[in-house]
N, C-alpha and C positions, 0 to 999 in steps of 0.2 A: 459803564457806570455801575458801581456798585450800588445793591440793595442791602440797607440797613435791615438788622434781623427783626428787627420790629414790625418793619413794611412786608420783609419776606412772611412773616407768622401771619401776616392779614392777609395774606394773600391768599396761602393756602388753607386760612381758617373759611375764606369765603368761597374759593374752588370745589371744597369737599362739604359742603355745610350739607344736612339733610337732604337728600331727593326728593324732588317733585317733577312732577310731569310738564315737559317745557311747552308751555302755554304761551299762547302770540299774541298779549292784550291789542284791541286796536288804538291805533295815533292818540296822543292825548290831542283837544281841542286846539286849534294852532298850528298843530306840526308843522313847518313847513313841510316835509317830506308826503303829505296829504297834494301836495300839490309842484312835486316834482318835474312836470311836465313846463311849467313856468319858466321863464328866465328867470332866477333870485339867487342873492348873494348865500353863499356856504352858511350856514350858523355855526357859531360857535361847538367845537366840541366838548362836550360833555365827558366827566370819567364814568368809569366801567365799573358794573358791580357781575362779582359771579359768582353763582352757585353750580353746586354736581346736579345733574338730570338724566333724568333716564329717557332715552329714545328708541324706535325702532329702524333699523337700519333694511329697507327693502328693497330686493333686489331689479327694481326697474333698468329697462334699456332706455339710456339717454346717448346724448353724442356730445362729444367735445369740440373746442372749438375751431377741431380741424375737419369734422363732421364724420369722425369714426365713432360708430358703437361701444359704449362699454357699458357692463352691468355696472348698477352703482354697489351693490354691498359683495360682489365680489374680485372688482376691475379699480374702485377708486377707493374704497375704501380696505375691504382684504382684513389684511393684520397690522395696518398700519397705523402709524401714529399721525391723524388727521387736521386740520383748522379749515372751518367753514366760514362764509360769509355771502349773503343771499346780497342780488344786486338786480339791476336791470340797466339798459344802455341808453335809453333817452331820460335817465333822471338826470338830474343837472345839479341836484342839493346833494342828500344824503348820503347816496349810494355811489359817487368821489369820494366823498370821506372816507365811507369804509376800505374802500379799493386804495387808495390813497397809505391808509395805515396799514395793507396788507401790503404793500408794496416798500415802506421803513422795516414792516416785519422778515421781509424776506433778506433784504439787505445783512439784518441781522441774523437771518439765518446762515448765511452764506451758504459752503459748499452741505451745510445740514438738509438745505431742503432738497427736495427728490432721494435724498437718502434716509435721514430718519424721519425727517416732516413732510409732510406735503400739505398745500394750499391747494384749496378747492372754491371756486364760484360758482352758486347756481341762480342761472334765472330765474325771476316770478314773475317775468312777461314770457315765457317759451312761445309765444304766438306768433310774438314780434322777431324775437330774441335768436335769429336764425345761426347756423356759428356762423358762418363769414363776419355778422355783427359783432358778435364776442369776440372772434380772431382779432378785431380796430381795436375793441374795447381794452379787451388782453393789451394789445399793443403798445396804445395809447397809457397805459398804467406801466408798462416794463416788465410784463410778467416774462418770466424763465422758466427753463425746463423744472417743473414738480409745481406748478401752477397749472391747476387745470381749470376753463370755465365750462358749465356741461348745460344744456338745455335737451328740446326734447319735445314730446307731444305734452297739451295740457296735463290730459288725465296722468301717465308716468310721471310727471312732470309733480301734479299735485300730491299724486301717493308717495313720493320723499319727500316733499317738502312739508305733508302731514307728519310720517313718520320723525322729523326731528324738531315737528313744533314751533316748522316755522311758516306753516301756510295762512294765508289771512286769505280771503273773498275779493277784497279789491289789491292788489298787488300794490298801489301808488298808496295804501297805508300800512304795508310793512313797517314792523319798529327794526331800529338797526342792534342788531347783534352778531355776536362770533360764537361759534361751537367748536372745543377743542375736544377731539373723542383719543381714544385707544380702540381700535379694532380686535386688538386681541384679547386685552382683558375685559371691554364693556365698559369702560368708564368714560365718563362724558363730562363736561363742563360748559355752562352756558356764561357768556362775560355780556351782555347788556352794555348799551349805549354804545360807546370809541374806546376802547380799551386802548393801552398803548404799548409799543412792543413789547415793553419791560414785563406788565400783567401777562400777556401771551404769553410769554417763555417763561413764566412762572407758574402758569400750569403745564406748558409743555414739560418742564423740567420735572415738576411735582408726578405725573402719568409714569412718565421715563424712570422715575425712582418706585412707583407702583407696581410697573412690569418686572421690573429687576426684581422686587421683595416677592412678587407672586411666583419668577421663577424658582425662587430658592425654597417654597414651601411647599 
């Protein structure tokens, strides 16, 4: 599906808008995702807004969800061209959805990902979050090779999840969002709420044209 240049110009006016520090407000009042643990229907998704953000990318050991080691800023992320999205396995609302749109997203990735893109999922229950879990969970969404889900100990676990501004105190009121980074240039993008593949590949694409121009300078 083509994007009119109009929609494309928004997209990347709001990708690259001013920096700020990716801050994880808590749930607004309602959320269902405050109470993920529940049986309850999906809500409605929501569109995506995104700005550029600056993060810290730390090199903790986590495991994936085959229960191997890898450094996170040298093993998963490196110099790659990244897509994040924080999840946990007994939510039943929100964190479907997300996994859910990463899963259209990958379709449209095709053979891109594990090549230029890679998809990333990290727990914010690592307690629970053991990989065998993540292995069903992975599963149960259709994840493929360049999908990785990683959990971990609390504390490792917290100090990424600080460093990209997505840690909150009670994990069942994470707000949903996606982080689209560059490993090699620095550049980061925060998309809020259900973004949909179209946005996604609109900053992935917008990065990919960033790297390209930094090389030639």
């Amino acid at each position: 599906m083509k994007r009119t240049t109009r929609t494309r110009g928004l997209l990347v006016a709001l990708a690259f808008a001013p920096a700020t520090r990716a801050a994880h407000a808590p749930a607004a009042a309602g959320d269902p995702h405050a109470h993920c643990q529940e049986a309850a229907p999906a809500p409605a998704a929501p569109s995506a807004s995104a700005s550029r953000v600056d993060v810290e990318v730390v090199n903790a050991v986590l495991l994936d969800q085959d229960g191997a080691e890898v450094h996170f800023k040298s093993d998963v992320v490196g110099d790659r061209l990244v897509v994040m999205n924080f999840v946990y396995t007994t939510c039943t609302t929100i964190c479907p959805l997300l996994s859910a749109r990463f899963a259209r997203l990958q379709e449209r990735l095709g053979d891109r990902q594990g090549r230029d893109v890679f998809l990333v999922s990290i727990s914010v229950d690592p307690n629970r979050d053991t990989p065998a879990r993540l292995k069903a969970y992975a599963a149960r969404h259709g994840a493929r090779a360049g999908w990785s889900h990683l959990t971990g100990t609390k504390g490792d676990v917290d100090r990424v999840l600080k460093g990209l501004g997505a840690y909150t105190g009670n994990f069942v009121d994470h707000a949903p969002m996606i982080l689209v980074g560059d490993g090699r240039t620095g550049r980061w993008a925060r998309l809020n709420g259900f973004p949909a593949p179209d946005q996604v590949l609109a900053v992935i694409d917008d990065l990919l044209a960033a790297r390209r121009q930094a090389a030639m300078e």
